[in-house]
Structures are given as C-alpha cells and as structure tokens.
C-alpha positions, -999 to +999 in steps of 0.1 A: -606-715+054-588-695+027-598-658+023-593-637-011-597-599-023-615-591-052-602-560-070-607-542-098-586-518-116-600-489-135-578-473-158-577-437-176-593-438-208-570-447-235-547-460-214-525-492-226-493-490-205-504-522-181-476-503-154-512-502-134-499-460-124-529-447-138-549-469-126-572-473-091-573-502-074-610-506-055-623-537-032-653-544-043-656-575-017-644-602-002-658-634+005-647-662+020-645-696+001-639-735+017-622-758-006-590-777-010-559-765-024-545-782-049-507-784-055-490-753-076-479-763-109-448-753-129-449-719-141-446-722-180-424-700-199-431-664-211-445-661-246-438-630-273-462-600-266-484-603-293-494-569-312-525-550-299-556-559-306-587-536-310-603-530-277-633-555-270-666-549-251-660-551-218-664-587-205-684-598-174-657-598-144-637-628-139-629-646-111-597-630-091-566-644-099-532-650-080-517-621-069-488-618-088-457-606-076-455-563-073-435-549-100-405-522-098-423-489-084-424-467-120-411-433-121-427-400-108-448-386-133-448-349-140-467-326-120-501-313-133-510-281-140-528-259-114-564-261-116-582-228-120-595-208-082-628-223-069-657-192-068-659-175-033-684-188-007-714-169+006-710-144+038-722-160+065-747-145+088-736-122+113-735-134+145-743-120+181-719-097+195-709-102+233-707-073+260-686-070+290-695-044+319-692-045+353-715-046+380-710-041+417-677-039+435-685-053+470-661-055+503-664-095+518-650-101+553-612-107+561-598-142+553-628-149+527-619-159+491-626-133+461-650-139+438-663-127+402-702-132+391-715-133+357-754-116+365-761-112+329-752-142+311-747-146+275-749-122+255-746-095+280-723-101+305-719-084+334-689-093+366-698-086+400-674-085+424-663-094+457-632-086+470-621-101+509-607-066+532-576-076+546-568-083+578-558-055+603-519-048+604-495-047+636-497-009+645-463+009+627-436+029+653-448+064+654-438+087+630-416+120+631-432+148+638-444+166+611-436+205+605-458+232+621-481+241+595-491+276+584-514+297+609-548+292+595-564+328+593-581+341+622-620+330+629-647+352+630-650+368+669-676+350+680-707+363+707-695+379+737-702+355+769-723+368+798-696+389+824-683+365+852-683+373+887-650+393+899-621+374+906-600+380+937-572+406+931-542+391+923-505+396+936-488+431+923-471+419+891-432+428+881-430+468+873-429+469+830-404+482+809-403+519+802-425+523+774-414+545+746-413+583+748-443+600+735-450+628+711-437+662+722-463+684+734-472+720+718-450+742+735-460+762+767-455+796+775-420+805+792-404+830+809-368+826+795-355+854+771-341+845+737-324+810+736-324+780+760-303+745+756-324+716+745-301+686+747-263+685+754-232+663+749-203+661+763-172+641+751-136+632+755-120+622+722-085+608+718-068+609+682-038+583+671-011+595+650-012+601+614-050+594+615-076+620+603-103+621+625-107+619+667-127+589+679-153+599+705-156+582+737-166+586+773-198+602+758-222+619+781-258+629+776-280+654+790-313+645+798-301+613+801-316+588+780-321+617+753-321+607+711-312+636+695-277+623+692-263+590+678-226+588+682-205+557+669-169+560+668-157+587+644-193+603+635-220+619+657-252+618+638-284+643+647-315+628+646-333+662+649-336+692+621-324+724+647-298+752+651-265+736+668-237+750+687-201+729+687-172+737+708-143+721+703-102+721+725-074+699+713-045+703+738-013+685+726+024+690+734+045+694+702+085+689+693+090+720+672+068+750+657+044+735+635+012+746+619-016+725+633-054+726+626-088+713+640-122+714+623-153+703+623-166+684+592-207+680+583-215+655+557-178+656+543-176+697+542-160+719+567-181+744+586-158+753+614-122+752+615-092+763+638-052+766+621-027+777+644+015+777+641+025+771+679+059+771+691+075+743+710+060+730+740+030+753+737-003+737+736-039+741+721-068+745+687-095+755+700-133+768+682-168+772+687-193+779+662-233+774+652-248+761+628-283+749+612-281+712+613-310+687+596-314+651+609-296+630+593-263+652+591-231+633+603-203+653+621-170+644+620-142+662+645-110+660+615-071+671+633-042+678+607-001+672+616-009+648+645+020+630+633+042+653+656+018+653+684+020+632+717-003+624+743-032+646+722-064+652+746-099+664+731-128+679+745-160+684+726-193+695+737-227+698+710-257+715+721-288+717+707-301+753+707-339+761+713-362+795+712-388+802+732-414+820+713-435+835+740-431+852+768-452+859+801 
C-alpha cells in the first residue's frame, strides 16, 4: 500500500512569485490508493519560462503530484506594520467578596494536636480554634527573696472582742529606763530671801601654750544629771535664758614680769576680763562677775601671754542664779 497527501496551496491575491512564501499549505485529505508502481522515467530537460499568460478560471483540482524536491528557504520578509488596538472588553460582574473572623479560642488537653475550624464556610468564614495546654513543667529552684515591700496603711480598728478572764500575774519585769524629766512646775512659795543657786558647775581647765582659749575638763554638775549646761571642749553652751554668775582663777608660775590676762568671752565678745603685770614667780588672774545669759549663748574662758607660762592650772565655776518671788 502506498499512502499520499493532497495539498493545496492558496496564494495572496495577485501573487505570481511561485517561491510558495505567501502561500498556505492545507491537507485537505489523504487517502490511501493500491496499485503498482511503475518504474521512474528520465527526467527530461528544463524548458525556457515562457512569458505570463493571463490568469485562467480556476480549474477543477488535479490529481497530487510528486513531491518535488524543497527549494532554498527564501529570505525574511520585512516586518508588517502594527495593527491598530482591539476596543476594550466589557467589566465583568463583580464577584462575592470573602470574610475572615474568628470564632472561639478553646483550651484542648495536654499532648492533643491543635486545630483550626472553618464554622462559616464560603463566603463567610469564620476559624475556631483549639489550642492543646502544655504539659506541667519540672518545678524551678526557688527564687531569691524578694525585697520587703512598703507597709500597707493601717486597717480600720475593727470591733472590740468580749474582755477575757484575768490572766495569772506574771513575773516582776526588768525596772525601765528613766524616762525624761518633765515640765517644771509653777513655783512654790519659799522662805529664802533674795537669790538662791539653781544649777552649778564646777571645772578644772588646763591651757597649752601659745593657744587662746582653756579646754574644760573634769567637769562636775550639780544636781547631777542637770541640762542647763552643755560643755564640749573649748565652749560651755546654756541651754536656759537666766541671770549667770562666773568665777574664774588661773594660777601659773612665770619667768619674768609680764602682763598677763584672763577673760571670759560670750558669743565672741568679752564680758568679764582680768589683766594683771606680776612679777617673777608670783602667781594668779582671777574674776567673777554676772551676767544675763539667753540659751543658746556659748562661753568661752580666752588667756593671753601663756607662751611664758608653765604648768598653768584653771579653776572655773558657773552658777545659775534664781529669785524667789514670794515669801512666807
């Protein structure tokens, strides 16, 4: 059995080149024929290309021929021009908007999987979820203790309770401490005449050379236990607002005749003061004076040319002076 193609070529219109470029090839069928092939005979030689005849009516199809051997591929043509923009198409409908929202949020059981349901569907969607609790950790090691917090504020006082039964008296406890001394009391009536001593102290003071003021010390006070004087090295301050008496006695051997002095400063001013030119060997500035004094004040004992002075010895006494203002 020998099979053959029919095709047909359809050319542009007014076409003549016979290069078959412009031309499409189409199978219009194929059909199978049974016969013998006869032997190929000599190919005969190519006659002159006669001039172009008019074109005919188109003739009924012929039978296919031999395919003939395929010519030299022709050269590109050039390109065509760019055909003019198609119209735009309709809008299409619009179509159904999905929404996303989510539903429940529940806690499954350790060890189970998680899971996410749709309940709505299409168009409305909506995800429930399921989310497994996880297992219980291995207790952690104990933590540092935390700073004491602020004292919350006190509580109302709440209902007083019904009054127990009385206990059995307990052991006597350890005696207190003194508590403080309390207000003085209005003054009583007295028998004394004029002016008594209130509070009294005594001191020994001792004064380097070429310094300015004695240092007190071995202080004594009288009551004991009493306030109205603070004394701290070089000052004695009062601590009450009364009238004062200060006696003073600085005994001192000396190398020559020399002018010596002794007074007693209050806040930084003098208000009692001893000068005396002593000859050699002799000893002694002495004084004694009131004054008003306000708490507060600071005295100060102050000894001038103690550069020339050996083995110096002070005595200094300060009383505070009270009045009785009746009498019986």
């Amino acid at each position: 059995m020998n099979l053959f193609d029919i095709t047909f070529y359809a050319c542009d219109d007014g076409c003549d080149c016979g290069c078959g470029c412009c031309c499409t090839s189409k199978t219009i069928f194929v059909r199978s024929f049974t016969g013998i092939t006869g032997a190929t005979g000599a190919t005969g030689a190519t006659g002159s290309t006669g001039a172009t005849g008019a074109t005919g009516a188109t003739g009924p199809t012929g039978a296919t021929g031999t395919a003939g051997a395929t010519g030299p591929t022709g050269a590109t043509g050039p390109t065509g021009a760019t055909g003019p923009t198609g119209p735009t198409g309709a809008t299409g409908a619009t179509g159904t908007a999905e929404t996303l929202a989510v539903g429940t949020t529940t806690t499954g059981d350790a060890g189970t999987e998680a899971s996410v349901t749709d309940s709505g569907g299409s168009p409305n969607h909506v995800f429930d979820f399921v989310l497994p609790r996880g297992s219980d950790g291995e207790d952690g090691a104990t933590g540092a203790t935390g700073a004491t917090g602020a004292t919350g504020p006190t509580g109302a006082t709440g209902p007083t309770g019904a009054t127990g039964s009385t206990g059995a008296t307990g052991a006597t406890g350890p005696t207190g401490a003194t508590g403080p001394t309390g207000a003085t009391g209005a003054t009583g009536k007295c028998d004394c005449h004029g002016a008594s001593i209130e509070a009294l102290l005594l001191a020994a003071c001792r004064v380097n050379q070429k310094e300015a003021y004695a240092e007190f010390s071995s202080v004594e006070k009288y009551p004991e236990g009493c306030t109205d004087f603070d004394v701290d090295g070089e000052s004695v301050t009062l601590t009450k607002t009364a009238l004062y008496e200060v006696c003073y006695n600085v005994c001192y051997p000396n190398d020559g005749c020399e002018q010596a002095s002794a007074a007693i400063e209050r806040n930084g001013k003098i208000v009692c003061e001893s000068l005396r030119a002593l000859p050699k060997m002799q000893k002694g500035v002495s004084a004694r004076c009131l004054f008003a004094g306000n708490a507060g004040d600071v005295l100060k004992l102050k000894v001038t040319g103690t550069e020339l002075f050996k083995d110096v010895q002070i005595s200094f006494d300060l009383k505070e002076i009270s009045f009785c203002k009746e009498r019986n």
